[in-house]
N, C-alpha and C positions, 0 to 999 in steps of 0.2 A: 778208518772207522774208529771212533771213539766213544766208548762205553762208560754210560752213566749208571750203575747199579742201584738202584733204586732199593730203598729195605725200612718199610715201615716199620712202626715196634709197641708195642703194649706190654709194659708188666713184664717181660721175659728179659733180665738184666741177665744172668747165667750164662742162656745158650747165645743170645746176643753176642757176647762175648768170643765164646766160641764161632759164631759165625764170621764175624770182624776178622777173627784173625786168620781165619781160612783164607777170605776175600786175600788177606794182606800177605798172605805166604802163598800163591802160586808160583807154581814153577820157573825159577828166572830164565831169564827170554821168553819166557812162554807169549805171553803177552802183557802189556803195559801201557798200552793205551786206555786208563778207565779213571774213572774217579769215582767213591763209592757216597750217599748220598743217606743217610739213616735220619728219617724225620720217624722223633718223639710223639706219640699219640696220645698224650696226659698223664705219663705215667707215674706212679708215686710209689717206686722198688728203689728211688735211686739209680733209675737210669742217667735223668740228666748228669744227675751230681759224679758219675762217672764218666761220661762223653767229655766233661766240663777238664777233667783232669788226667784223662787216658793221652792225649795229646797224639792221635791213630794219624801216621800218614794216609794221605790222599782221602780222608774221610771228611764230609763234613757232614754236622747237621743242625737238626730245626726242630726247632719244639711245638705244636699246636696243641689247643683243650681236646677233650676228649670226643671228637667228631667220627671216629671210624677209620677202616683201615682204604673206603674209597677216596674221603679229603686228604686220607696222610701221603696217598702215591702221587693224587694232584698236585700235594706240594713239592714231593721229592722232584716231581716230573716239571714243574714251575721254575726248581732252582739249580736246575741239571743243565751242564753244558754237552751232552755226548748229542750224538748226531743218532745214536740207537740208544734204548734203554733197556737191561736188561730188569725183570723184577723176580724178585727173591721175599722168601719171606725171614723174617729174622730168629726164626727155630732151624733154620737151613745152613748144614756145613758140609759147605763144597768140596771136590777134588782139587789136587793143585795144580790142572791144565783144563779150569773150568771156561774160562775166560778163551782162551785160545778156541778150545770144542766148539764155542758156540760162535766164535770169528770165523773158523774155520768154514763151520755148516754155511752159515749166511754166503759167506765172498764166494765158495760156488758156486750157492746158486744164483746171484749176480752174475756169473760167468755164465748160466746155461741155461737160464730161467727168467726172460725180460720179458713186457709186454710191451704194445707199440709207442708208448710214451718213455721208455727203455727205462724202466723200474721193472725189480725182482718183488712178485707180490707174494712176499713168504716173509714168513716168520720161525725163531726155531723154539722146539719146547724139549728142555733135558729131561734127563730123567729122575723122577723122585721117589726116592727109598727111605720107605718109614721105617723107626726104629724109636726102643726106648732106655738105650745105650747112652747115659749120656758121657762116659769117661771114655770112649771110644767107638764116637756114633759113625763113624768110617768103616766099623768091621762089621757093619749089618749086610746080610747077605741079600741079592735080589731074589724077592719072594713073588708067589702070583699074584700073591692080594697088594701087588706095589703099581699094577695094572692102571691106569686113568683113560676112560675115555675124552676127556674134557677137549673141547676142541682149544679154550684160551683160559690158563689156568695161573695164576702170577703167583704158583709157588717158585717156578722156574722158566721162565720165559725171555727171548729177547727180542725186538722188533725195532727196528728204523720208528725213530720221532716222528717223521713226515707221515704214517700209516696211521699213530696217534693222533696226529693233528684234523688228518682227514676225515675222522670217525667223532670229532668233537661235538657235543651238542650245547655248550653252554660254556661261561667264561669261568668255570670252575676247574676244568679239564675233560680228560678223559674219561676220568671214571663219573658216572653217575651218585653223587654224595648223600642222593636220598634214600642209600642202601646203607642204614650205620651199625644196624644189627647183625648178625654175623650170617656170612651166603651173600653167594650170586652177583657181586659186583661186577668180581673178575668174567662170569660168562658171559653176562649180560653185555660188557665190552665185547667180547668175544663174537658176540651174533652180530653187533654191528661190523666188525672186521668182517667176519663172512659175507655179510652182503656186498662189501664191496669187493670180493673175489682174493682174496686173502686166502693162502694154501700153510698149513701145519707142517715144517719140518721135522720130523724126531729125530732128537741128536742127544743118543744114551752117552754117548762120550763126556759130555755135560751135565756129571750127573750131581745132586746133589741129595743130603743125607737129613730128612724133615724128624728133628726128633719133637717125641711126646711121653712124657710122664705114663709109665707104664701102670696099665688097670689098677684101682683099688679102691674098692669099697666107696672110698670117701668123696671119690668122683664122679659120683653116679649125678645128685643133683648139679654139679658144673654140667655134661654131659646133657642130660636131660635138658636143659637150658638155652644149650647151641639150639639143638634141635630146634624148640619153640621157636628163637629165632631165625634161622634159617627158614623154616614154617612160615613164617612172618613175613619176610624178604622173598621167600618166592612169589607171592602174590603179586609184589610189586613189578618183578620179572616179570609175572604173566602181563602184566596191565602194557607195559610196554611192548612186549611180541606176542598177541596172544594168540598161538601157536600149536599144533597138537604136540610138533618136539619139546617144547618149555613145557607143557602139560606133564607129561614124562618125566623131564627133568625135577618137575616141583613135586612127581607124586598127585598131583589132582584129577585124577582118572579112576571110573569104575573098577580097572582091574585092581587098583592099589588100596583102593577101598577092602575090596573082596580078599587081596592077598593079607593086607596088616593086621585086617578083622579078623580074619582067619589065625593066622598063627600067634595071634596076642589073647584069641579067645574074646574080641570085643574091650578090651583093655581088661579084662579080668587079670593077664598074665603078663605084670607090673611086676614093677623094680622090688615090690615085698615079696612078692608070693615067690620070685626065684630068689631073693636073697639066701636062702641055703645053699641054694647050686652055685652059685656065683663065689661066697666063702670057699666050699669045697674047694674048685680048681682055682683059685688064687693060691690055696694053702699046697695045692700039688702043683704049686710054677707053672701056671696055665693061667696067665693074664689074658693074652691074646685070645685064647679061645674064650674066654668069661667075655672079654667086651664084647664078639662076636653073638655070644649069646644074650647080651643084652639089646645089639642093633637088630634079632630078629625079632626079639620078645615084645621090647617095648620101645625103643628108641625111633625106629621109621614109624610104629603108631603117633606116637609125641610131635612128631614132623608131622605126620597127616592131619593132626587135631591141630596144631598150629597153623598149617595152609590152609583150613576153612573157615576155623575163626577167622581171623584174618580177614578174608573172603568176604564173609556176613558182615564182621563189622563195617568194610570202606564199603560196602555195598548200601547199607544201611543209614550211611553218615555222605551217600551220593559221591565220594571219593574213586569210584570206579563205576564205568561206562559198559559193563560187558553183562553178558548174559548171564543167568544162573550158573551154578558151577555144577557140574554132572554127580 
């Protein structure tokens, strides 16, 4: 088995950095079979101009314009020689028996989990631990909000090539490239693996450490922004499964109506009208809980008003074939 780690990148030269060298310091003998595979997504921090002269074993990469983090896996996954690919995101730093954990998980269940064509139709997903640690994003502790239901999430993920190729819809790759906005590439691969009977391994041993610039203020319209896009990009998710699960997933459901209306007060109880509350527990070392109060205030309304626009607009411009949206 030979492991291609795949690790697109945008603007994040820093913890890039720090993830690189995680990749490069596992544990000796642990394992060694991999090559790691960092395609550039237009970035202008100075990423290239360091790839150009870090001179990383077993690293290579690849620069593309700024098309999204779906075309930049396509390309990792284009120029990858592993027979599996693991995908990481490049704010992600790993354990140093990461590689191993997730060899490990797999070759079992090759040993004990084949179907009549004698393929192991499994994939493994580690575990991710968010933190905003970033001088020691390893001593973050497992928390319950580090919880993912996702069934295929490429912060951490490994899966046999041959499982990718089989879920292919187009000569671009894997991933669907007309997701550039941020969301739901990675599930929307995801639904298609499941339908072809694709089982989720969790393998916490495999874990890896997602950091993110801890709450402040000045983050609220970055923040506010995913959202809309995410918003955006689930629509497109729906058009291709349209699904009462994806319904769910995007938030475009009565009940999520009724829930966002509800505790935002109809958008009344926006990013100004708590900016007090929000100051307060930032100033009392309570980031975490401030962002939490803003995903219930106003951040999943922002997604909700983002998934209808959305909606109307490709409705309106004959871009989508579905019914009204509830």
């Amino acid at each position: 088995m030979f492991f291609s780690v795949v690790i697109p990148t945008y603007n994040r030269l820093p913890i890039l950095r720090k993830c690189l060298q995680a990749i490069a310091q596992q544990k000796p003998g642990s394992y060694e079979n991999y090559e790691a595979i960092v395609v550039d997504d237009g970035s202008t921090d100075g990423t290239v101009e360091w790839l150009e002269q870090a001179g990383l074993e077993r690293v290579k990469w690849f620069v593309q314009d700024h098309r999204g983090p779906a075309a930049a896996r396509n390309l990792g996954v284009s120029r990858s020689q592993g027979d599996t690919i693991v995908f990481i995101d490049s704010d992600l730093v790993v354990v140093d028996d990461f590689l191993a954990a997730h060899a490990k998980a797999l070759e079992e269940r090759n040993r004990t989990s084949r179907d009549p064509s004698g393929l192991s139709r499994s994939f493994t997903y580690g575990r991710v631990i968010n933190t905003s640690n970033f001088d020691d994003p390893r001593s973050e502790p497992v928390k319950p909000t580090d919880f993912s239901a996702a069934f295929f999430a490429t912060g951490n993920v490994a899966i046999a090539r041959h499982w990718l190729d089989a879920v292919t819809e187009s000569e671009d790759g894997p991933f669907d490239t007309r997701f550039q906005l941020y969301g739901w590439e990675d599930l929307e691969l995801g639904v298609r693996l499941k339908k072809i009977g694709l089982k989720l391994v969790k393998c916490p041993a495999a874990a890896g450490y997602h950091w993110n610039p801890a709450f402040s203020l000045d983050r609220i319209p970055y923040l506010i922004d995913r959202e809309w896009q995410r918003g955006r990009m689930g629509v497109l998710f729906y058009e291709k499964h349209p699904t009462w699960e994806v319904r769910m997933m995007i938030q475009m459901t009565p009940l999520h109506r009724i829930l966002w209306g509800l505790l935002s007060l109809g958008g009344w109880l926006n990013e100004r009208r708590i900016r007090p509350a929000l100051e307060w527990l930032v100033k009392r070392g309570q980031p975490g809980l401030a962002l939490e109060l803003c995903r219930i205030c106003f951040l999943n309304w922002y997604n909700m008003q983002g998934v209808y626009e959305a909606y109307r607009e490709w409705r309106e411009r004959g871009q989508l074939s579905l019914p009204p949206a509830p």
